[in-house]
C-alpha positions as CSV (number, residue, x, y, z in Angstrom):
1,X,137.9,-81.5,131.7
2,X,136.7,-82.1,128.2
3,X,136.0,-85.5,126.6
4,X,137.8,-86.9,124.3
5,X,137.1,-86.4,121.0
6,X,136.4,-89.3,118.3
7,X,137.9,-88.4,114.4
8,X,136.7,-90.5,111.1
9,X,139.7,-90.3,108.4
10,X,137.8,-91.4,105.0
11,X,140.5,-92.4,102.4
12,X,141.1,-92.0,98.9
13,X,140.2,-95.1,96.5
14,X,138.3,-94.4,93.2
15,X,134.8,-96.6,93.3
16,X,136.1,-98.1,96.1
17,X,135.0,-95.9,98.2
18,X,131.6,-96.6,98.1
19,X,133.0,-98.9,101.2
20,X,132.9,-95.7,103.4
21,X,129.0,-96.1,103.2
22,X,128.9,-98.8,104.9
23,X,131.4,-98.4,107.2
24,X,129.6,-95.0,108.5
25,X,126.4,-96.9,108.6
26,X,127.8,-99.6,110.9
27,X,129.7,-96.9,112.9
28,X,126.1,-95.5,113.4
29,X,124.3,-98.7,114.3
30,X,126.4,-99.4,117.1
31,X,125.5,-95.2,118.4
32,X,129.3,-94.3,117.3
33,X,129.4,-90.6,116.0
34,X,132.6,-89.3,115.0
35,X,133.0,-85.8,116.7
36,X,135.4,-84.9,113.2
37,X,135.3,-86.5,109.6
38,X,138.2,-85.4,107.2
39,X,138.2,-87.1,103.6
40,X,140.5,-87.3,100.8
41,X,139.1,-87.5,97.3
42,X,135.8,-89.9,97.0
43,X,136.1,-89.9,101.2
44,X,135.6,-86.0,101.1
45,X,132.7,-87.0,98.8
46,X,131.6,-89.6,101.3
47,X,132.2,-87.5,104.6
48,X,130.5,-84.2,103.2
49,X,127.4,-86.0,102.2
50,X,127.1,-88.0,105.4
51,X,127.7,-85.0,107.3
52,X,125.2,-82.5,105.3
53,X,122.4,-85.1,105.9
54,X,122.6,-86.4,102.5
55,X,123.6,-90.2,102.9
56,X,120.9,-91.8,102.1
57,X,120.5,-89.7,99.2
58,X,123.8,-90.6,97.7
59,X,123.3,-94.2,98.8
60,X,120.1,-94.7,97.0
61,X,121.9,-93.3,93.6
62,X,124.9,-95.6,94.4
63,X,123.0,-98.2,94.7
64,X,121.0,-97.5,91.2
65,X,124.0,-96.9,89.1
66,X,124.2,-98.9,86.2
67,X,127.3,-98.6,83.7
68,X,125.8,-97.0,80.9
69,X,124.3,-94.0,83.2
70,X,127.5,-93.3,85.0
71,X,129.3,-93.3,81.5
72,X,126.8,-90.6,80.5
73,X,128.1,-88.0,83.4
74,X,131.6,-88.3,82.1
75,X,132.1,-85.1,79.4
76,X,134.8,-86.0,77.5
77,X,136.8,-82.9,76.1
78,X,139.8,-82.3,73.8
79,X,141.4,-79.2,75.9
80,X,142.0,-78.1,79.3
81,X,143.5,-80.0,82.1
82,X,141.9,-82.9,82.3
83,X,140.1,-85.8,80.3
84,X,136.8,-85.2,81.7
85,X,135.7,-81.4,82.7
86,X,133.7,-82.7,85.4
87,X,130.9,-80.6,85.0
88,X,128.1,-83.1,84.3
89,X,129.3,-84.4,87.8
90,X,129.6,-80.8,89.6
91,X,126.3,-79.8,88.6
92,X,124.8,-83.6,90.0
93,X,126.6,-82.3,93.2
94,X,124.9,-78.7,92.9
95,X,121.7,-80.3,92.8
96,X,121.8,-82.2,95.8
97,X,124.1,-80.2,98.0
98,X,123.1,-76.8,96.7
99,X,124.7,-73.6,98.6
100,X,125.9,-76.3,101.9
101,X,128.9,-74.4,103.3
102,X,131.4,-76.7,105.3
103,X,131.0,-74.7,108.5
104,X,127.2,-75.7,108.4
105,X,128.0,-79.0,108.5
106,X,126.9,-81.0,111.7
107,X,130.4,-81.4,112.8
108,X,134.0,-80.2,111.5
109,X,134.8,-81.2,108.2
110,X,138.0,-81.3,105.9
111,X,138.4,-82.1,102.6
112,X,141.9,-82.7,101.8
113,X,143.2,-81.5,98.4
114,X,146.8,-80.8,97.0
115,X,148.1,-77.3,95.5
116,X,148.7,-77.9,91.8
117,X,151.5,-75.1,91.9
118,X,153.4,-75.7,94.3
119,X,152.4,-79.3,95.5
120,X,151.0,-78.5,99.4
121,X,148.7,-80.1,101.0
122,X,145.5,-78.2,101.3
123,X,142.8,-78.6,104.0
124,X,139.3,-76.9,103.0
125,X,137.6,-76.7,106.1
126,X,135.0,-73.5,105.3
127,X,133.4,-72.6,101.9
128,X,131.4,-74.1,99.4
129,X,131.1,-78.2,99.8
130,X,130.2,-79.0,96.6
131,X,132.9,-77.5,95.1
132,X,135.5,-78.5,98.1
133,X,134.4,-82.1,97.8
134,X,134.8,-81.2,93.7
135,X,138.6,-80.5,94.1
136,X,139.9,-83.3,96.3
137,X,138.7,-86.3,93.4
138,X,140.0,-84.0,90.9
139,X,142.5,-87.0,89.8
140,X,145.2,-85.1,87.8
141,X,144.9,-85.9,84.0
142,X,141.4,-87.2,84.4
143,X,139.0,-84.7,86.1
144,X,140.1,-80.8,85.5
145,X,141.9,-79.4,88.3
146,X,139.3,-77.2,90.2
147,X,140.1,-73.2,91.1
148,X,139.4,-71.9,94.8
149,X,140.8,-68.8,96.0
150,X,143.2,-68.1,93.4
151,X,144.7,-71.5,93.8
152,X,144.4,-74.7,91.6
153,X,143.3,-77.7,93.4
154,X,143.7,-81.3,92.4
155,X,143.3,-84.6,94.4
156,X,144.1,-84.7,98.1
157,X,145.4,-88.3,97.3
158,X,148.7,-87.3,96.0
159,X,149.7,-85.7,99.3
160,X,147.2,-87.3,101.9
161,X,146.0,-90.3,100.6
162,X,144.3,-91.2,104.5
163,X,143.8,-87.8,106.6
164,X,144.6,-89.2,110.1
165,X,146.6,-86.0,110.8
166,X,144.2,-83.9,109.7
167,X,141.9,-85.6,112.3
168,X,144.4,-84.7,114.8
169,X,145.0,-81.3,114.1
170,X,141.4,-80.5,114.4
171,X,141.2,-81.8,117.7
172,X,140.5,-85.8,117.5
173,X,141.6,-88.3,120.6
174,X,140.7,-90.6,118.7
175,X,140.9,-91.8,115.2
176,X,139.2,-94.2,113.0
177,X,141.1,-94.6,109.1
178,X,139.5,-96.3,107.0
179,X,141.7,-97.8,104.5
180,X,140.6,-98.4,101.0
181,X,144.2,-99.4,99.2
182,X,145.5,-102.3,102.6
183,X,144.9,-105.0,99.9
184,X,144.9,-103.4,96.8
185,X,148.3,-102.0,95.9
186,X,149.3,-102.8,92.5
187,X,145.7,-104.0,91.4
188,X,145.0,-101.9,88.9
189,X,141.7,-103.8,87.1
190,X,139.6,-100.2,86.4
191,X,136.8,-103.2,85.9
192,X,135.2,-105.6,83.1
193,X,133.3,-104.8,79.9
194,X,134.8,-101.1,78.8
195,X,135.5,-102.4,75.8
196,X,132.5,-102.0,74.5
197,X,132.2,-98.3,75.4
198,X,132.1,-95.3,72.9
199,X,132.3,-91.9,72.4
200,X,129.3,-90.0,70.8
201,X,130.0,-86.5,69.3
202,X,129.0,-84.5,71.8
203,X,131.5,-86.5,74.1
204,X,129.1,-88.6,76.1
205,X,130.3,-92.0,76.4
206,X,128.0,-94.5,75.5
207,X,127.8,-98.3,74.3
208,X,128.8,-99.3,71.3
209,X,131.3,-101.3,69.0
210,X,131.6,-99.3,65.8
211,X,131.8,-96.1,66.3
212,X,134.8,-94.5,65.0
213,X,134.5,-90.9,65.8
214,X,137.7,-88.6,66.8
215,X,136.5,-89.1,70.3
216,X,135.7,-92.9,70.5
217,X,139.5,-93.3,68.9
218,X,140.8,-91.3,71.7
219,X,138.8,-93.3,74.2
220,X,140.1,-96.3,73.0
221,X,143.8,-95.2,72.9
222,X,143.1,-93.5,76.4
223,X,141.6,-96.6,77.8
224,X,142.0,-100.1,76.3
225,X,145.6,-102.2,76.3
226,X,147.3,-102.5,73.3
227,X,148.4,-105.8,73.4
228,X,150.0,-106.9,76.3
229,X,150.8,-103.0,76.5
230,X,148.9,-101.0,79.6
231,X,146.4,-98.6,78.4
232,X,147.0,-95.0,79.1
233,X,144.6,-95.3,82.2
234,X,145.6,-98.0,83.5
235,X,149.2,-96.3,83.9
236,X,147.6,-94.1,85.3
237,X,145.5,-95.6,88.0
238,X,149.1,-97.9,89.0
239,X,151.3,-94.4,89.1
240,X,148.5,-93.5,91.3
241,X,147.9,-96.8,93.1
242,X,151.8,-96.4,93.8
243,X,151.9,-92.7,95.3
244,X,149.2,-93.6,97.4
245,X,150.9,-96.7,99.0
246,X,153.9,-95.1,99.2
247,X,152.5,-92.0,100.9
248,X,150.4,-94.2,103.0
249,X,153.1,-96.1,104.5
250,X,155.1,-92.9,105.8
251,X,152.6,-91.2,106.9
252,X,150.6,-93.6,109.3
253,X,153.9,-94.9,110.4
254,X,154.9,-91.6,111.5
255,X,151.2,-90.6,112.7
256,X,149.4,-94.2,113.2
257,X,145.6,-94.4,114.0
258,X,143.8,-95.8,117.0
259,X,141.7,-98.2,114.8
260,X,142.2,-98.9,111.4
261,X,139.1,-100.1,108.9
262,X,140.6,-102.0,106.3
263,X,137.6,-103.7,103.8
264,X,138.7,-106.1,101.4
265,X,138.3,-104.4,97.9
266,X,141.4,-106.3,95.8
267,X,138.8,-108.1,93.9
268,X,136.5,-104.8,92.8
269,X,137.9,-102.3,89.6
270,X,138.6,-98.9,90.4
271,X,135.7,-97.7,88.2
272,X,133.2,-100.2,88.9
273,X,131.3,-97.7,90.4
274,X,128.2,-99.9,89.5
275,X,129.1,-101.9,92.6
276,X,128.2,-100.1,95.4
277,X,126.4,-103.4,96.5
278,X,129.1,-105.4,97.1
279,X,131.1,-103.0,98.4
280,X,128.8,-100.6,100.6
281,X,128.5,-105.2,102.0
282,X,132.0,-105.3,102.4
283,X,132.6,-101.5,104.0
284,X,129.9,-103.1,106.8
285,X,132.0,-106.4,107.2
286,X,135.2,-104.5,107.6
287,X,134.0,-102.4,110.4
288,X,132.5,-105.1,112.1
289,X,136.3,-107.3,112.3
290,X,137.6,-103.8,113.9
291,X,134.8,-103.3,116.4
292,X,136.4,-105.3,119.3
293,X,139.7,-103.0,118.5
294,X,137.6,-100.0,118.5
295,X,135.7,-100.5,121.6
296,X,138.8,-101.4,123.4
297,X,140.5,-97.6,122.1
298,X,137.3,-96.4,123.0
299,X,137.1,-97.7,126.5
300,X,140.8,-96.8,127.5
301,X,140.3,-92.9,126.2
302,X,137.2,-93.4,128.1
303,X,135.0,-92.0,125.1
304,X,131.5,-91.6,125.8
């Protein structure tokens, strides 16, 4: 008879999920190892770099990140299908993951990602990781949508916001979600001090108050509130904020997991990526108020 098998369900959640850091690195501490991790948009990015051996890597830049040099990786463009090409980003990936393919991965992995033409769900479970973990945070309208086998791929949020079924399907007794939106629906802060941000010519964004390039007026109609008015982000990140709610709702009612991690993030803007502290703090916290329930599942599947 074979054991029962233990899966980690990463969701989606913008900066947020910097909580997934910590929550692995609790998981670990305690000598939990998920037998499956599937991720949807910055928890594919999470998963796959956990998984390729890579975490304390990614960490350590996490950690590091200050405003001004995230800014600088975002390549603002004119044309194409998103806001920001990504490819500042992509080649960071590159660099770190270089040729990692999925099935080398030290256990099964799925990045979740929807079908831009026809709206599916698509799990990427062999191929390139960089450019798997590329498509599922492809937010629509933001990043460019990202082309794998003759198919565009944008975020896995819009049709899987938190992959417990995935985790199923591949095999999972057992499922651990970790929930980056339980507290946070229809908080939409993307974070203090963007105001002061700018657009150089060559599309980098950087600080400052005067410039009044082509670019920098598009950032700040793209960006900034107009009044009492919500910027064209921040319409955005709610329309987003909404579908995944909404999404997440039906679909763990109808396929529930065994232990939920929920961290408390209400309080953190979806781009203050310069606060993986607090969050990587609170990711550790929130898996340590589910342990008892986890241990419990654990026990009664009788999971090693």
């Amino acid at each position: 008879m074979s054991q029962p098998k233990l899966g980690l369900a990463l969701g989606s959640g913008v900066a947020r999920g910097w909580a997934h850091i910590g929550v692995i690195r609790r998981l670990l501490q305690e000598g939990i190892t998920p037998d499956f991790v599937c991720g949807t948009s910055i928890g594919a990015l999470i998963g796959g770099m956990y998984l390729a051996g890579k975490l304390d890597e990614l960490e350590d830049w996490a950690r590091d990140l200050g405003k001004s040099s995230l800014f600088r990786l975002l390549d603002i463009r004119l044309s194409g299908g998103g806001l920001i090409s990504g490819t500042k980003l992509f080649k960071l990936l590159e660099e770190t993951l270089g040729d990692t393919r999925i099935e080398d991965l030290s256990a099964p992995f799925a990045a979740v990602t929807t079908e831009l033409g026809t709206g599916h769900e698509i799990w990427l479970r062999k191929g390139n990781l960089a450019e798997a973990i590329a498509a599922s945070y492809a937010l629509p309208g933001l990043f460019s949508p990202r082309r794998i086998d003759d198919r565009w791929l944008i975020d896995g949020a819009l049709t899987n916001p938190v992959p417990v079924s995935v985790c199923r399907a591949l095999g999972a007794r057992l499922v651990i979600a970790v929930n980056l939106n339980a507290d946070v629906f229809g908080m939409t802060n993307i974070g203090e001090g963007e105001d002061s941000l700018a657009v150089d010519e060559n599309g980098n964004i950087m600080q400052a108050f005067h410039s009044r390039s082509p670019l920098n007026l598009m950032k700040h109609r793209f960006f900034d509130k107009s009044g009492t008015e919500p910027s064209i982000f921040g319409v955005m990140m709610s329309s987003l904020n909404i579908v995944q709610d909404r999404l997440s709702r039906s679909r763990l009612a109808g396929d529930p997991p065994d232990v939920t991690v929920a961290p408390r993030l209400a309080q953190h803007g979806l781009l203050e990526f310069n606060k993986a502290d607090e969050m990587i703090a609170e990711g550790v916290a929130a898996t340590d108020r589910s342990l008892p329930f986890l241990m419990h599942a654990m026990q009664v599947l009788a999971l090693p």
